[in-house]
DRENDO-1510 file (C-alpha; in Angstrom, 1 decimal, always signed):
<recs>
REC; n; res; u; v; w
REC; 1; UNK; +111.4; +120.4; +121.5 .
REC; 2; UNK; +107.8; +120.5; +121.9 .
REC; 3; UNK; +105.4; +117.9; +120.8 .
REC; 4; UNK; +104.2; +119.9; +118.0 .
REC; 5; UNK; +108.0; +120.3; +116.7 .
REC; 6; UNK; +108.8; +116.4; +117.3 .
REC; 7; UNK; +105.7; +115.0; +115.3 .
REC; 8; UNK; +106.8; +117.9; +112.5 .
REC; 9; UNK; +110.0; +116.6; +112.4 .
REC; 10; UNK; +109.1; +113.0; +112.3 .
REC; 11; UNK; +106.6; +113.7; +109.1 .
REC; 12; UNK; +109.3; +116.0; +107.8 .
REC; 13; UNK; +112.1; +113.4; +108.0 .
REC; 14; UNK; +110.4; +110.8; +106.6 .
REC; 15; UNK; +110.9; +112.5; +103.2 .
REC; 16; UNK; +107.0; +111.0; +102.3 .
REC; 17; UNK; +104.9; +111.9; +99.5 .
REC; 18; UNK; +101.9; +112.5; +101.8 .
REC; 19; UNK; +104.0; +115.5; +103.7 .
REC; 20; UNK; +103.8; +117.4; +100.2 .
REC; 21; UNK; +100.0; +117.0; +100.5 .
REC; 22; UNK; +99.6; +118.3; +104.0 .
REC; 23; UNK; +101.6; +121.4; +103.0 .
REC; 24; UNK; +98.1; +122.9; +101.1 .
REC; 25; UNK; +95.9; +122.3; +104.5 .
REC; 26; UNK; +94.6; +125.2; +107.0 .
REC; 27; UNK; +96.5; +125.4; +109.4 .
REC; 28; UNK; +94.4; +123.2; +112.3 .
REC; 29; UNK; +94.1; +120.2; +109.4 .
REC; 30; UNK; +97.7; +120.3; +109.0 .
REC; 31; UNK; +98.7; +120.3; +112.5 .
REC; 32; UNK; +96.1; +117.3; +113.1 .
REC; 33; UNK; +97.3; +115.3; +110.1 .
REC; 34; UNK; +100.7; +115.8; +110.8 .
REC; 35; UNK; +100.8; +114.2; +114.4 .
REC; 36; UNK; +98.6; +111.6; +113.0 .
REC; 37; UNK; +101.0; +110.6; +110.6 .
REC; 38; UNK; +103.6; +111.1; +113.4 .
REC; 39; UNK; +101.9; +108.3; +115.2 .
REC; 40; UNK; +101.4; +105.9; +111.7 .
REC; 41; UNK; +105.4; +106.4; +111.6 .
REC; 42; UNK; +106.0; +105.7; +114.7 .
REC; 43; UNK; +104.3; +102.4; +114.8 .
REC; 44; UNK; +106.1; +101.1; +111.7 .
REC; 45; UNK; +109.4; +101.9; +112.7 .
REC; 46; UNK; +108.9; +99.7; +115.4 .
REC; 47; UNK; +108.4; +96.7; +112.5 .
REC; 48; UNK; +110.9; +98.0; +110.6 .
REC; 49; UNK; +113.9; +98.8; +112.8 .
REC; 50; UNK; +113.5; +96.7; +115.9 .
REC; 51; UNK; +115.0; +93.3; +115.1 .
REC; 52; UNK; +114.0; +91.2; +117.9 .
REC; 53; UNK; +110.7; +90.3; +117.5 .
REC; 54; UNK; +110.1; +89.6; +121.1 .
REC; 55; UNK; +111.1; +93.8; +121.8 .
REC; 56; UNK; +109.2; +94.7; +118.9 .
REC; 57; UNK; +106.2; +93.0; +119.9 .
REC; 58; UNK; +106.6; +94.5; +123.5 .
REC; 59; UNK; +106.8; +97.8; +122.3 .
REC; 60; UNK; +103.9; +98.0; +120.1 .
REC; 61; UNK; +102.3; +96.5; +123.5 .
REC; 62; UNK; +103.4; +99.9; +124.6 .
REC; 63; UNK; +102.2; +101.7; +121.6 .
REC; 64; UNK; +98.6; +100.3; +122.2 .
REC; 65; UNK; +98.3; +101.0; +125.5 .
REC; 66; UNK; +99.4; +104.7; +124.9 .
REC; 67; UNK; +96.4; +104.6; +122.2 .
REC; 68; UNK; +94.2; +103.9; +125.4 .
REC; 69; UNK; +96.1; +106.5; +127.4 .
REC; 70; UNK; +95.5; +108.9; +125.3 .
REC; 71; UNK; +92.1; +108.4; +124.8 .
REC; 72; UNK; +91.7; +108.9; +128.9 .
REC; 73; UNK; +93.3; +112.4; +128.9 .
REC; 74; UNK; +96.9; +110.8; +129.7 .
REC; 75; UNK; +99.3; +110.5; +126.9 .
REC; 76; UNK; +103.0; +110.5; +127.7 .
REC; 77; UNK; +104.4; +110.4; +124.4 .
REC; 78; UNK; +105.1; +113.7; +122.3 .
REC; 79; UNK; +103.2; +112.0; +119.1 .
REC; 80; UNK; +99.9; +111.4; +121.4 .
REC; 81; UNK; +100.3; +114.6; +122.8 .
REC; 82; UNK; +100.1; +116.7; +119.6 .
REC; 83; UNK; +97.1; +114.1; +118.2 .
REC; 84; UNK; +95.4; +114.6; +121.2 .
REC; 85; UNK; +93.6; +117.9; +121.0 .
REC; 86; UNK; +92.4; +116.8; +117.4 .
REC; 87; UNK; +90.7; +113.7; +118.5 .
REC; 88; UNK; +87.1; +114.8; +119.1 .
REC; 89; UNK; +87.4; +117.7; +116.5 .
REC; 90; UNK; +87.6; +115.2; +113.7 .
REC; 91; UNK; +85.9; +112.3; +115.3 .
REC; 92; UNK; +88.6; +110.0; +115.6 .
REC; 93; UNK; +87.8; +106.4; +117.8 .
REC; 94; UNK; +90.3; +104.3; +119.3 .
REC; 95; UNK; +89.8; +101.4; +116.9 .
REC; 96; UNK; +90.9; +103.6; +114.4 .
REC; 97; UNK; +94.6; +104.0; +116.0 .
REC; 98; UNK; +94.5; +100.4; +117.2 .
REC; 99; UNK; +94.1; +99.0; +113.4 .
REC; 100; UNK; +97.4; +100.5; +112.9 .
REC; 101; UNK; +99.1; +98.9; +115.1 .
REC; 102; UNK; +97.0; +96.2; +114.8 .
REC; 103; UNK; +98.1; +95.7; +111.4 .
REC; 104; UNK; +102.2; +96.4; +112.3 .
REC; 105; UNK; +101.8; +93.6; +114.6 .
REC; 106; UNK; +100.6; +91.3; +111.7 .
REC; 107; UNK; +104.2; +91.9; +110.0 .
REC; 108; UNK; +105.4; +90.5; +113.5 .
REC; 109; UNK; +103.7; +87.0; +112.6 .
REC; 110; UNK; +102.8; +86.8; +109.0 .
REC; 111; UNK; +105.8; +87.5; +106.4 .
REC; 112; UNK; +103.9; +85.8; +103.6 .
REC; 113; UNK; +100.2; +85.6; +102.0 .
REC; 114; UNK; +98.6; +83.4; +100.2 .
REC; 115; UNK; +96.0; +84.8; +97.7 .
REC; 116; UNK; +95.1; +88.8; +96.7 .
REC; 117; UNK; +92.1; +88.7; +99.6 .
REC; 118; UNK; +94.4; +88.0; +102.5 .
REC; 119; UNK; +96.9; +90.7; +101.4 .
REC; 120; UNK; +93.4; +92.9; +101.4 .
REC; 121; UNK; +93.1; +92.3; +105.3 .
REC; 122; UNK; +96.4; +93.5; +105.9 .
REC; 123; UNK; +96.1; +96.9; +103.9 .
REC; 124; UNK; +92.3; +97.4; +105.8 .
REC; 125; UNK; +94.5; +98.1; +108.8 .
REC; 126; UNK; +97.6; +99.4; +108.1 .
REC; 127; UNK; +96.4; +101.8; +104.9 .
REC; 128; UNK; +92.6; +101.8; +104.3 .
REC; 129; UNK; +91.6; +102.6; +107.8 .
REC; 130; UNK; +94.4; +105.8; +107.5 .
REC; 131; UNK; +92.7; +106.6; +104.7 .
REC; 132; UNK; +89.8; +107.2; +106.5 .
REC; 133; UNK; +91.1; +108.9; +109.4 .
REC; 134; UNK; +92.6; +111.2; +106.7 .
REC; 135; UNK; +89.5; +112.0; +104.8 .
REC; 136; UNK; +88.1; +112.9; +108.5 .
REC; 137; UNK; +90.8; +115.2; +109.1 .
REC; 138; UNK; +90.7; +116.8; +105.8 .
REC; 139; UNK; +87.0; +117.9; +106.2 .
REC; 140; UNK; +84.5; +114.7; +105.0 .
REC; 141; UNK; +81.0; +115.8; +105.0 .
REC; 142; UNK; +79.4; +112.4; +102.7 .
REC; 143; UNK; +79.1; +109.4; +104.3 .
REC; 144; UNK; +80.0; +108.0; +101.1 .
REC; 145; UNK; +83.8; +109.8; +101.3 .
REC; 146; UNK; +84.5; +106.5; +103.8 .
REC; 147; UNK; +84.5; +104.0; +100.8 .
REC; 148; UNK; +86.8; +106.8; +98.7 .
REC; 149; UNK; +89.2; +106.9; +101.8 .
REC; 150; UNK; +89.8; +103.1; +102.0 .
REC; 151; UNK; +89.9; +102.2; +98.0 .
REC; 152; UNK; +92.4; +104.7; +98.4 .
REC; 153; UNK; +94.2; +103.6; +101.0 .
REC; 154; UNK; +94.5; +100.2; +99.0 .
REC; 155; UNK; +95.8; +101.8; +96.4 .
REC; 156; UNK; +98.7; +103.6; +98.2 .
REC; 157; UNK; +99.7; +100.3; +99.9 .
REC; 158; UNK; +99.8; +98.5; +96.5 .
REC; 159; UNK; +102.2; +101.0; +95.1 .
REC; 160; UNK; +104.5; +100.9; +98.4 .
REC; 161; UNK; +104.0; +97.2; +98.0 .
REC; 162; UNK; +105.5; +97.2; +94.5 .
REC; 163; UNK; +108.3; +99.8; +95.4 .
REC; 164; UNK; +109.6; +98.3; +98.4 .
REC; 165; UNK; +109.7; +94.6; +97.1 .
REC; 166; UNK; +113.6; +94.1; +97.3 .
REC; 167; UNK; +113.9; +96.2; +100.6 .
REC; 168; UNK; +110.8; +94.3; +102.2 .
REC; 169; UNK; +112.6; +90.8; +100.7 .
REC; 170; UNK; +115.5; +91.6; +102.9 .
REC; 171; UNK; +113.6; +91.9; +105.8 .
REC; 172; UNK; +111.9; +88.6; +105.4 .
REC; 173; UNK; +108.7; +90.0; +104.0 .
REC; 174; UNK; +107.4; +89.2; +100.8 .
REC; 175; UNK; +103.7; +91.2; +100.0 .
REC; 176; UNK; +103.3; +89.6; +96.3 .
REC; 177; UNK; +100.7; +87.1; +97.1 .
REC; 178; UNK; +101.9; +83.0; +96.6 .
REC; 179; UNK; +99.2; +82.4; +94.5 .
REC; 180; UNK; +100.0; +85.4; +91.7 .
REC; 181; UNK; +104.0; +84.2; +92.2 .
REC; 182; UNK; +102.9; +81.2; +90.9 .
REC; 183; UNK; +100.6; +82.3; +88.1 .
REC; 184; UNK; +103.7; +83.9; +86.9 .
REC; 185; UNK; +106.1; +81.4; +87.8 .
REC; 186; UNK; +108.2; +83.6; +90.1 .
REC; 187; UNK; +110.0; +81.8; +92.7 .
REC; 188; UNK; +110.3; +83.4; +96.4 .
REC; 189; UNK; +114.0; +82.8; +96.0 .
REC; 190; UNK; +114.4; +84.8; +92.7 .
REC; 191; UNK; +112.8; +87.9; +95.0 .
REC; 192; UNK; +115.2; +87.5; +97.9 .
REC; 193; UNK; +118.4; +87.0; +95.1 .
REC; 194; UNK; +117.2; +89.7; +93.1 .
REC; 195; UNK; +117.3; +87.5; +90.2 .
REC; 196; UNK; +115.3; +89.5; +87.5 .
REC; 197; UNK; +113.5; +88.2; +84.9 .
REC; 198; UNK; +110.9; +88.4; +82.4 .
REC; 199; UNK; +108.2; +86.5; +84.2 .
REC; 200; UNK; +108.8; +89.0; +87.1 .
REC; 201; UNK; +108.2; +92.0; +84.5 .
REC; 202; UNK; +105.4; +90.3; +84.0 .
REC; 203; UNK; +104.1; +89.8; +87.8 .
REC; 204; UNK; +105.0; +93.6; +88.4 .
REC; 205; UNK; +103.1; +94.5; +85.3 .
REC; 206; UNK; +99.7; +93.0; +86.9 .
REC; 207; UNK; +100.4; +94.4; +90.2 .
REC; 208; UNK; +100.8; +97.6; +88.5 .
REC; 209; UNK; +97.7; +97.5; +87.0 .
REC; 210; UNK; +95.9; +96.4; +89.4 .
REC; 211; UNK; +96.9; +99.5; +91.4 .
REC; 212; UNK; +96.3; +101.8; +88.6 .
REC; 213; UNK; +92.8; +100.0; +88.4 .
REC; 214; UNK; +92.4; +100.6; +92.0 .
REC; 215; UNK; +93.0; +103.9; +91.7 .
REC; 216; UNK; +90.2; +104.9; +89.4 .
REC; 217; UNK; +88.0; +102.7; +91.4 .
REC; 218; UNK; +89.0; +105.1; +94.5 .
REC; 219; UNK; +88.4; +108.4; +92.2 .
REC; 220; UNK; +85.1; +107.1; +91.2 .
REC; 221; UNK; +83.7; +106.9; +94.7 .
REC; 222; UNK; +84.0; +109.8; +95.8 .
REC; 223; UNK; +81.3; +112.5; +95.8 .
REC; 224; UNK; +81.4; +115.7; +94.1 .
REC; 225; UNK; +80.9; +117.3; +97.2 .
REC; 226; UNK; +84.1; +116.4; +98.9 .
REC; 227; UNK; +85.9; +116.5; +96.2 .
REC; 228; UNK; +87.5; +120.3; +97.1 .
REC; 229; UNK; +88.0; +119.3; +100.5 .
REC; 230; UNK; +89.7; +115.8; +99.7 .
REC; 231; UNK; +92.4; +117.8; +97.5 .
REC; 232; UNK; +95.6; +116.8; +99.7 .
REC; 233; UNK; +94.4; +112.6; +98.7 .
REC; 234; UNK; +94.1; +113.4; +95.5 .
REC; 235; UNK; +97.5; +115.3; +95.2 .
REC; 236; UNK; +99.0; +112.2; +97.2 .
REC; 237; UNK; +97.3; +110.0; +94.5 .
REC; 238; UNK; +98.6; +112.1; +91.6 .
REC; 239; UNK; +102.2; +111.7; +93.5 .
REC; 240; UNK; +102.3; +107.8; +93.3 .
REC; 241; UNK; +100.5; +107.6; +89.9 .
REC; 242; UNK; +103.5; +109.1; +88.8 .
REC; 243; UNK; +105.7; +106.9; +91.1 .
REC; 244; UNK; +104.2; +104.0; +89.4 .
REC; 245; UNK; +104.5; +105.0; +86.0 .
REC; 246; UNK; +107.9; +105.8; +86.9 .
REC; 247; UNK; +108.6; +102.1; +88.0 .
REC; 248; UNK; +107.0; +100.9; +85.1 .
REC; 249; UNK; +109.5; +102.9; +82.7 .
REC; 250; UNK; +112.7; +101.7; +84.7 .
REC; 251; UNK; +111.6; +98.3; +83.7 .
REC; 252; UNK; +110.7; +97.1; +87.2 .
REC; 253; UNK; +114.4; +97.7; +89.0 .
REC; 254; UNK; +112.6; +97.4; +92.2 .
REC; 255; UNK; +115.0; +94.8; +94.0 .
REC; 256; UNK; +117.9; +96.8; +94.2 .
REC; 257; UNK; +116.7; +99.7; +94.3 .
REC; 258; UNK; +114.1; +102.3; +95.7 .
REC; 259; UNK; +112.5; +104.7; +93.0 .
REC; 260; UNK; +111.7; +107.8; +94.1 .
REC; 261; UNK; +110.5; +111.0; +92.9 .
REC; 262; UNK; +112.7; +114.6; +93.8 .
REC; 263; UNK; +110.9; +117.2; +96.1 .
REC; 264; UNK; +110.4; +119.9; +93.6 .
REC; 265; UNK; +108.5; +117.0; +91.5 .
REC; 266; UNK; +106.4; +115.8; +94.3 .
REC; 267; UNK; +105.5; +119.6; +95.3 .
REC; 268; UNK; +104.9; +120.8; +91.7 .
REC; 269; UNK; +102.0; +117.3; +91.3 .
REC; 270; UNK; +100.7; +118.5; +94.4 .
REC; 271; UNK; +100.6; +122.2; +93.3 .
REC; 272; UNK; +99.2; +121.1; +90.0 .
REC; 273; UNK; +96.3; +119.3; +91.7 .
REC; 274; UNK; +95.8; +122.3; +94.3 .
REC; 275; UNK; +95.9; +125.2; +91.4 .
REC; 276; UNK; +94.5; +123.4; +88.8 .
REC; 277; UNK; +92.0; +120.4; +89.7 .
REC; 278; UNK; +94.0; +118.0; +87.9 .
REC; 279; UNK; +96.7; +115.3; +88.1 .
</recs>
């Protein structure tokens, strides 16, 4: 398997709403967003299958060093070796990469946060500075497509966020801010016993409106003149609008369960947005 198979595998496997989107790219954009997504997958895995924290730490230690490796001509990894010819074609910058695992390593340390703001430092690295790789790779030409990218990016972390809340519980992570818990007086323990309620209804009501809110924030920044060439972010955006609303209508079953949209449905939003300019 070449490294151009492996990272298409990887993005393939992963079963993600953003593989849908990449499907509608040229073929250089796709090949360049697909190994960078490779590499985004790869670092979270290590988070989210390694269970010593000692290893884990030690291999995204690895997975930074490759980042520098790769920059110097040297990567050893198939992921770095497909992202590697599309480095300077789309302007990426090692701090870019680094960020991602930057923020991984923060899941090492931090399993809680206190307010909304904090929670914001954490999606900067792990989802708004993606975004903004992204929007390079997908053809930005307006300075102002940066500010699109990240609001984005925010947004797609809230709604993982607020899908993965039981399975991130039983990894010992809980996302949902302390001080919004206790606004709605939802205890930490309630989360990890998947005791439902209508107070938690309530605190996944406001998270989902805040993403939704975010959202249109996103939409709202970003010039006219990307806007054709940021399709494949706004058919991913269509995509988790709907996973939302879906979430919504199953009354917030997200402790047991992971809501997901089929295939067909995530290629037909994406289609919809390609063909006809609209979510």
């Amino acid at each position: 398997m070449n490294p151009q198979q492996y990272v298409q595998q990887k993005a393939a496997a992963s079963g993600s709403s953003f593989y849908y989107a990449f499907l509608f790219l040229p073929r250089e954009r796709r090949a360049a967003i697909t190994a960078f997504y490779a590499f985004c997958r790869e670092v979270d895995d290590v988070v989210d299958e390694v269970t010593d924290p000692g290893v884990a730490a030690a291999k995204l230690d690895w997975w930074s060093g490759e980042v520098a490796k790769m920059f110097a001509g040297q990567p050893s990894h198939p992921v770095t070796q497909a992202l590697a010819p599309h480095l300077a074609p789309y302007g990426l910058q090692p701090q870019h990469l680094q960020a991602v695992v930057d923020g991984c390593r923060m899941d090492l340390t931090q399993t809680r946060y206190l307010d909304f703001p904090g929670l914001q430092r954490y999606c900067h690295l792990v989802a708004g500075v993606v975004g903004e790789v992204a929007a390079r790779i997908f053809g930005q030409t307006e300075d102002a497509t940066t500010q699109y990218a990240h609001r984005l990016g925010l947004a797609f972390q809230l709604t993982n966020i607020i899908r993965d809340v039981g399975e991130d519980a039983l990894r010992g992570r809980i996302y949902l801010p302390i001080s919004e818990l206790q606004q709605f007086d939802v205890k930490a323990s309630e989360i990890t016993q998947r005791q439902y309620s209508e107070r938690f209804a309530a605190l996944m009501r406001f998270q989902c409106e805040r993403a939704r809110r975010t959202y249109d924030e996103a939409l709202a920044l970003l010039p006219a003149a990307d806007r054709r060439a940021q399709k494949p972010g706004l058919m991913m955006a269509s995509i988790y609008r709907t996973l939302l609303d879906e979430i919504e209508a199953d009354g917030f079953q997200v402790l047991h369960q992971r809501t997901s949209l089929t295939p067909l449905r995530k290629f037909w939003l994406a289609w919809k947005m390609q063909a006809l300019g609209r979510m």
